[in-house]
Phi, psi and omega in degrees: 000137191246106167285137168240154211211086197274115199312335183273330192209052177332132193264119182311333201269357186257337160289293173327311178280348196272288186329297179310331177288250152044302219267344168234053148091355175319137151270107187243150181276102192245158162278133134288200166279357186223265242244144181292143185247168142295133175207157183209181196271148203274320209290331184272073174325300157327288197287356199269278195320332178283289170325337122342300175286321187294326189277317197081017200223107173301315189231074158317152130292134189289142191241143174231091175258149205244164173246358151185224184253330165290340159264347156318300205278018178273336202236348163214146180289058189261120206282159175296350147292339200257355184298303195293319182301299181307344206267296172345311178248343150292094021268130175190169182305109175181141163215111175304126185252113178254174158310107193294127161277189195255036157260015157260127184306128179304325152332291173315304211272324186069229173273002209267122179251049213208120169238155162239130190258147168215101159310114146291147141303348350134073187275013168293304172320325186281308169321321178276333175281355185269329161297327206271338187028045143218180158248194193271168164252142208224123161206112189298182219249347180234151174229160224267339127300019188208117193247115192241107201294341197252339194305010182216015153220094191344315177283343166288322185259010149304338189265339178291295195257353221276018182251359156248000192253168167287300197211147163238136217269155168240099170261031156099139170327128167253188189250215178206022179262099180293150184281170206259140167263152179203100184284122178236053170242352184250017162127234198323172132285128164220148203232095213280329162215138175270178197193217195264022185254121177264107194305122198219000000 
């Protein structure tokens, strides 16, 4: 099912229903700042595992987005060098990798003590982790090898996916530019891909 959801001014009553999906194990197809991702409620293991499936790839990093920097540190562990980098860049295509706190379900995280957090520029994402008041679990729709011709129109990909997803949102052509990963767990940044965020 294709929601429209407009990107300037999200309408509470169309968030609210993407959200209540969210909230009983749903998988929704959303815009970011670049390429439309899979996105589901951090709290829905069911829904993680499904998106997991959906990907083909069993041991992801677990990805998070979040709507700001005050649910960053919640969820992550951030030091006052690593507070100003986010704050710099932050909300932009990025996605940060940090130490995982112990507000993540252990399940979700596996052996893995490492998350990547993300902020959008995206205010539909932000809007829904702000009804949903946790954040999303994320794995985009494009992998970093595949250039997939529908990943950037919401109605290709209803028709692609929509007999596996709950809902897919439609917020206007999206792109095909993944956002820059950036590790801050070993000292510097170093920045494992580049993409569509330039680090400041």
């Amino acid at each position: 099912m294709l929601v429209k959801i407009y990107p300037e001014n999200p309408h509470p009553r169309e968030v609210a229903r993407v959200v209540e999906t969210l909230r009983h194990d749903g998988v929704v197809i959303c815009p970011t700042d670049g390429v439309y991702a899979f996105v589901c409620a951090l709290s829905s293991q069911k829904a993680i595992d499904r998106i997991k499936t959906l990907r083909n790839r069993r041991n992801d990093e677990l990805t998070l987005i979040c709507d700001s920097l005050s649910r960053v540190s919640q969820y992550a562990r951030v030091d006052n060098g690593q507070f100003r980098l986010l704050k710099r860049n932050l909300p932009g295509a990025f996605t940060f990798v940090l130490q995982a706190s112990g507000q993540i379900p252990v399940k979700a995280l596996g052996r893995r003590k490492t998350v990547g957090i993300r902020v959008p520029s995206n205010a539909i994402p932000v809007a829904l982790v702000q009804e949903l008041d946790m954040p999303l679990v994320t794995a985009s729709v494009k992998t970093d090898d595949e250039v997939v011709e529908y990943a950037i129109d919401p109605e290709l990909l209803e028709e692609h996916y929509g007999h596996q997803v709950d809902l897919v949102i439609d917020g206007g052509p999206g792109g095909m530019t993944p956002t820059t990963v950036v590790d801050l767990t070993t000292g510097e940044p170093e920045i494992l891909r580049e993409g569509a965020g330039e680090l400041v």
